[in-house]
C-alpha positions, 0 to 999 in steps of 0.5 A: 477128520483134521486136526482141529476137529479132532481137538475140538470132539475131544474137549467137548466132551469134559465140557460139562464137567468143567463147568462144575468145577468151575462153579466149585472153584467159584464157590470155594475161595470166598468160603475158605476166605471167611472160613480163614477170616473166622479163625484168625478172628473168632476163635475163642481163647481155649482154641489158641493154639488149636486155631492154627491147626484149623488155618494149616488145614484150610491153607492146604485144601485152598492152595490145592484147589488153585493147584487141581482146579485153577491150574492143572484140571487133568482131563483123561486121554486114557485110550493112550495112557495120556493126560491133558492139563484144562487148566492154566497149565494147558497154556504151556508144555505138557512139562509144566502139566505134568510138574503142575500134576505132581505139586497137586499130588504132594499138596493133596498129601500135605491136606492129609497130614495136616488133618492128622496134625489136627487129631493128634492135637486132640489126642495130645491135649487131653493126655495127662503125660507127654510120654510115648513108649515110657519116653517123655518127649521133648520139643526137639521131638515134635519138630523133628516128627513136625518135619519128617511129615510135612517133607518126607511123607508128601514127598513120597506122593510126589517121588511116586506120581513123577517116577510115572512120566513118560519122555514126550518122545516116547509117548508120541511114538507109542500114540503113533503105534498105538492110536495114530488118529490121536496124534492131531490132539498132541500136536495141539494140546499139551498132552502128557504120557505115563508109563503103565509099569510105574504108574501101578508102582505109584498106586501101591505107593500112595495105597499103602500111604493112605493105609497108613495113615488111616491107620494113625488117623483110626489110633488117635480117634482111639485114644481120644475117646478113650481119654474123653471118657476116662475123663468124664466125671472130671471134666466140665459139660462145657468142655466136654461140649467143645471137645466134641464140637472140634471131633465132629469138625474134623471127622467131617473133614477127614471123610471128605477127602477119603470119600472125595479123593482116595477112593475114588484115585483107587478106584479109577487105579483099578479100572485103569488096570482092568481097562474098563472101557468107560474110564475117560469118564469114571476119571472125570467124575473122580476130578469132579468129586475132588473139587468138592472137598474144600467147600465140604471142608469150609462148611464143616467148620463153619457149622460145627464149631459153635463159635463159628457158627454164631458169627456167620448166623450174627453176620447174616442178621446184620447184613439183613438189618442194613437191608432192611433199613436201606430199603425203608429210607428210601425215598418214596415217589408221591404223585401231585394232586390230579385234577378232573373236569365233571361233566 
């Protein structure tokens, strides 16, 4: 088989899947526009700070589906422990694919924290007092725990999937020891290898992350509820309603990216290491999945918060009205008077 017949069975068979990520991706950027475009222009004035919060979110899930999607696109080559870009990023060095593939892991971290910025606002607004531990927290606190998790704890992610990269001199030799009939797809694409020793490392890493965020995420969900109902017989029905409007909101948001991506990267990490024979494929799903999360996180918001969703549905009548009455002074063709000669 030569070399470019070889390429070309090898990217056939994510041909399918591409497909669908791209009629995500498609999908997603006008979404995430008018999702952005609602809550800089229909948030309601209680949602004045909260509002930000959203477009932090939505910022994120957009700039990672431009990462993931538009310019990384992993697609598996497992048999090797290797990985080919199918995104913009396959036009350069597998350098640039693996960069392109730890900036998509530390924006995918920066997803998660913003989400966690989101409930422990809720939690927070609803607090009575600003202490935590009998210490009252001043500004200078919030800044410092705003940057420790927006640089600190993605860099994490983004230490551990680069501490997987193999030297390209490296990969080539253990491709040519290993699987020599591979070689003509490196020499074409630009495949990129990972050290199996690190790569489990890295696992346990972003494991134990994503515990520990849960875990913050499951607290203020706790403490939340339990303001919420002590607060009952106090609060308006009104407010209580949009409380739980903006929960509802983010509990949708929260599970997209846990069923959507953490699952699933553990999963294909433990078929990884159990070498199931079908994990080009489980992986591929896994990327498939993932290209779902920003449309699941647009619509959440959308649908869920009332303001948002009176605006699309007010939208959509106007755009219907204009129709209608585009169609109705359209000129109409009449025919002239026919005449017929009788026998």
């Amino acid at each position: 088989m030569s070399g470019s017949d070889a390429v070309r069975n090898f990217e056939s068979g994510f041909n399918v899947y591409r497909y669908l990520i791209n009629a995500n991706v498609v999908t997603s950027f006008p979404l995430n526009i008018l999702v952005a475009y609602l809550i800089l222009r229909k948030s309601p004035k209680h949602m004045k700070t909260y509002k930000y919060i959203l477009l932090n979110i939505t910022g994120w899930v957009f700039l990672d589906d431009v990462v993931m999607e538009v310019i990384y696109l992993p697609l598996p080559l497992l048999e090797v422990f290797g990985i080919y870009c199918g995104g913009v990023a396959k036009r350069f060095s597998p350098t640039v694919g693996y960069f392109s593939m730890v900036v998509a892991f530390f924006l995918v971290a920066q997803y998660l924290i913003s989400l966690f910025f989101a409930f422990f606002y809720r939690y927070n607004a609803l607090k009575s007092d600003r202490a935590v531990f009998g210490t009252e927290l001043k500004n200078w606190h919030y800044c410092a725990g705003i940057a420790v998790c927006m640089v600190v704890l993605p860099s994490l992610w983004a230490a551990a999937v680069a501490s997987t990269y193999m030297p390209q001199d490296a990969f080539r030799k253990y491709v040519n020891e290993t699987r020599p009939d591979l070689l003509p797809v490196l020499d074409e694409l630009p495949v990129f290898g990972l050290n199996k020793s690190m790569f489990i490392v890295a696992t346990i890493v972003i494991f134990v992350w994503t515990l520990l965020w849960a875990t913050c995420i499951g607290l203020c969900v706790y403490g939340t509820v339990r303001q919420m109902n002590m607060q009952k017989l106090t609060m308006s029905k009104h407010t209580y309603r949009q409380h739980m409007q903006l929960m509802k909101a983010l509990a949708v948001q929260t599970i997209a990216p846990l069923a959507l991506f953490v699952i699933p990267i553990v999963v294909d990490a433990v078929s990884i290491m159990l070498k199931i024979e079908i994990i080009n494929e489980t992986i591929t799903i896994t990327v498939l999945t993932m290209s779902f999360h920003s449309n699941v996180n647009a619509l959440a918001v959308i649908f869920f918060i009332t303001p948002y969703r009176k605006a699309v549905f007010s939208m959509l009548r106007k755009c219907r009205v204009k129709k209608l009455i585009f169609v109705s002074v359209q000129p109409t063709t009449t025919r002239g008077p026919t005449s017929s000669t009788h026998s």
